[in-house]
N, C-alpha and C positions, 0 to 999 in steps of 0.2 A: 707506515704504509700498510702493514699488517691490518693495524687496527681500523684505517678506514675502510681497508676491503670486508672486514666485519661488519663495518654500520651499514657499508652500502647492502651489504646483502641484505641485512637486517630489515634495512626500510626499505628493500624492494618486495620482502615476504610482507612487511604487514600491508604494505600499496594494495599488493594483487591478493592478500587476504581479503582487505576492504573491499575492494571492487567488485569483489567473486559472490560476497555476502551479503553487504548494503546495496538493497536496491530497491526503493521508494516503485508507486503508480499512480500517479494524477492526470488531469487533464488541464491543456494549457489553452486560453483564449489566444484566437490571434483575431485577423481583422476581416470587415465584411461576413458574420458569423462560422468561419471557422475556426474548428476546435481540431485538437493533435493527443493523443495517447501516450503520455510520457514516462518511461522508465528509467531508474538509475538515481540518484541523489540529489535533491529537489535544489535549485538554486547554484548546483556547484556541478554535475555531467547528466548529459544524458546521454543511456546507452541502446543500443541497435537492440532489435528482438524480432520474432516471429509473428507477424500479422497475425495469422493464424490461431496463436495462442489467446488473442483478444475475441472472445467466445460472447460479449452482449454489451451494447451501450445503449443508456438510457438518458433521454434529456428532457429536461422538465421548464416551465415557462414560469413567470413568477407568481402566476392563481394559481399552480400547482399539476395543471393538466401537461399530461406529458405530448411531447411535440416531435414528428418525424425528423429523420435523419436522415443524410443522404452518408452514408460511409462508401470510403476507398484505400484498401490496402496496398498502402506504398509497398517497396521493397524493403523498408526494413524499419515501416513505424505504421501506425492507421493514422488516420484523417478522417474528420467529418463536418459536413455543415450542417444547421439550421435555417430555417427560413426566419423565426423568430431568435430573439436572444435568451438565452438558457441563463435560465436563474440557477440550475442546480445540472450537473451531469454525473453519470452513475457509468461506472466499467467492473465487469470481470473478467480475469485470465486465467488460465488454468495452462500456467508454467510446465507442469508436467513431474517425471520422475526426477529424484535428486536424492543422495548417499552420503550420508556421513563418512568418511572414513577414518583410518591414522594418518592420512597424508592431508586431512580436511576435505570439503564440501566438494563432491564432482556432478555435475549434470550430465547423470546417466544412471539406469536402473539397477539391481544389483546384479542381474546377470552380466550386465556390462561390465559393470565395476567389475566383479571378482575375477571375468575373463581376462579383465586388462592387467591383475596382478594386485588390485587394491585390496587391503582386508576393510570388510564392512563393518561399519560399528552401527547402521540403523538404517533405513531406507525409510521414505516420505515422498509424496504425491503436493506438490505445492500449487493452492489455488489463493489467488486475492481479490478483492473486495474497493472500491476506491468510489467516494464521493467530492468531487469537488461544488464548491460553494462561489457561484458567481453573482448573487443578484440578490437581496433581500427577499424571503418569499415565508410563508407559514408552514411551508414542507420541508425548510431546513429541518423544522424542531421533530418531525416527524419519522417514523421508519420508512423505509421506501419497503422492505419485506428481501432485503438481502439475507443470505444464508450467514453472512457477518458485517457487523457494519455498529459505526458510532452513530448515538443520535444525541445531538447538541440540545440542552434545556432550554435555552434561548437562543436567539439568531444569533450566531457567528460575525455576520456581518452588521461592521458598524461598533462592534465589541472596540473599546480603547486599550492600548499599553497598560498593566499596572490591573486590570480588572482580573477576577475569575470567571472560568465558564466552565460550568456543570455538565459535561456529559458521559450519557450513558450507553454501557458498551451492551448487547446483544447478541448471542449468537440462538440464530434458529426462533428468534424472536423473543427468547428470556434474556433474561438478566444475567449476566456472568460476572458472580463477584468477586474477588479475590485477584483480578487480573490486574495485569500492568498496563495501561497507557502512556505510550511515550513520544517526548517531543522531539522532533528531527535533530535537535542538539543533544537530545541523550538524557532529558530531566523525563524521571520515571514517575506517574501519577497511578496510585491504585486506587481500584474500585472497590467501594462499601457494599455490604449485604443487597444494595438494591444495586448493583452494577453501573452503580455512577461514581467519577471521580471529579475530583475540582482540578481543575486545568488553573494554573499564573500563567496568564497573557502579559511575558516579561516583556516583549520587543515587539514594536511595528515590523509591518511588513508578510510577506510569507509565512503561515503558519500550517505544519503538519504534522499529524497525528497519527499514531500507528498503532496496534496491538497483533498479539501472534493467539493462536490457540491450536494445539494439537490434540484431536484426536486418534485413540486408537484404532486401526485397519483391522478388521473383524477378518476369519477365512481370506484370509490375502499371503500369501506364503511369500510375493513378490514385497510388500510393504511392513513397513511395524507401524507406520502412522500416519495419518492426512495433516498436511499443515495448510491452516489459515490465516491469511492476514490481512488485517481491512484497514484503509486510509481513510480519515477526513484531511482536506486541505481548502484553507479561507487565509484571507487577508486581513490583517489588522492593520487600520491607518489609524494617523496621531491625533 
C-alpha cells in the first residue's frame, strides 16, 4: 500500500510538472475560414490562456499577400476569420514573467515569488513565435521578419514520411547556429554554422517544431533573461 502511494505521488508530480512546462502554440483550421489560437500540447490538450497575451496575428494567402482578419477574443482562447483561405498564419504571445525556483517553474515575477516564500533560482520574461503552414505557397520558404522563427528550405507541405527537410532557424533575422530544433516527440535536430538543421519526417500526419533561445536581460534587476520560442507546425500526408 505504501509503495503505491509513492508511485501515485510520484506520477502526479511528473503529470503537473508536464503540464506547468510543455506547452506548445499553433493555430488550428476549423471550417468556413476560421482559425483558433492553440496552446498546450499539439495533438494530445489544449489549455485555457489569456486572450490578451495573444499580442499580433498575421495571415497570409497563397501569392503570399497578407490578408485581413477579423479577430475576437473569446474568454479564454482568440478566434479569427479570413475572408480568403490562409496558406500560412503567423501569432506572437508575450506570456509574461515566470521564475525558476527550488520548488520549480511558477508564473509570477520575482517579487511575487520571493513574497510567497519561494527561493528564486532565475527569473525570465517568456515571449513565443508560431508559424502554422496551411496551404502550399512560396512564402513558406521565406522569413516573414519575426523576432524568432524557422524557415523551412523547401515547402513543408506535400513533404512525404521518410524524407528530410532543411530548415533554418533565425533569430533577429541571422542565423543561429549551434541550437536545437525539436520535434513535438522529443527527437532533438541541431543547427550547422548556417543555422540550418535537417529534420527526419519519421511519421505522417501532424508535425511540430520548436526551438527555445535565451537572452540575457541587460539593467533589468526584476529579470536574468528573456526567453524565446518559436513554433513551425505543417502536416505531413502519405
Amino acid at each position: 500500500m505504501k509503495k503505491l502511494l509513492t508511485l501515485t505521488i510520484m506520477l502526479s508530480i511528473l503529470f503537473f510538472a508536464v503540464a506547468s512546462h510543455a506547452h506548445h502554440l499553433w493555430i488550428e483550421a476549423g471550417d468556413n475560414g476560421c482559425y483558433t489560437v492553440k496552446r498546450g500540447m499539439i495533438t494530445q490538450r489544449t489549455d485555457i490562456y489569456n486572450p490578451a497575451c495573444v499580442t499580433e496575428i498575421r495571415a497570409y494567402a497563397e501569392n503570399e499577400k497578407q490578408i485581413s482578419i477579423d479577430r475576437v477574443n473569446e474568454t479564454e482562447q482568440v478566434v479569427f476569420k479570413t475572408e480568403t483561405p490562409a496558406a500560412m498564419a503567423s501569432v506572437v504571445s508575450k506570456w509574461g514573467h515566470r521564475v525558476n525556483t527550488t520548488r520549480g517553474k511558477k508564473l509570477m515575477n520575482r517579487q511575487e515569488a520571493e513574497s510567497a516564500g519561494f527561493k528564486v533560482v532565475s527569473a525570465f520574461f517568456s515571449t513565443q513565435f508560431s508559424k502554422t503552414l496551411f496551404l502550399p505557397s512560396s512564402l513558406n520558404q521565406k522569413p516573414l521578419g519575426l523576432k524568432f522563427e524557422m524557415v523551412p528550405i523547401s515547402d513543408p507541405i506535400g513533404a512525404k514520411p521518410g524524407e528530410t527537410l532543411s530548415v533554418k532557424l533565425l533569430y533577429e533575422g541571422n542565423p543561429l547556429a549551434g541550437a536545437s530544433i525539436i520535434m513535438r516527440g522529443g527527437q532533438e535536430f541541431k543547427t550547422d554554422k548556417n543555422g540550418v538543421a535537417q529534420i527526419n519526417l519519421k511519421d505522417k500526419g501532424v508535425q511540430l517544431l520548436y526551438a527555445r533561445h535565451n537572452v540575457p536581460a541587460e539593467n533589468n534587476s526584476e529579470l536574468d533573461f528573456l526567453r524565446f520560442m518559436t513554433f513551425l507546425t505543417f502536416e505531413v500526408t502519405p
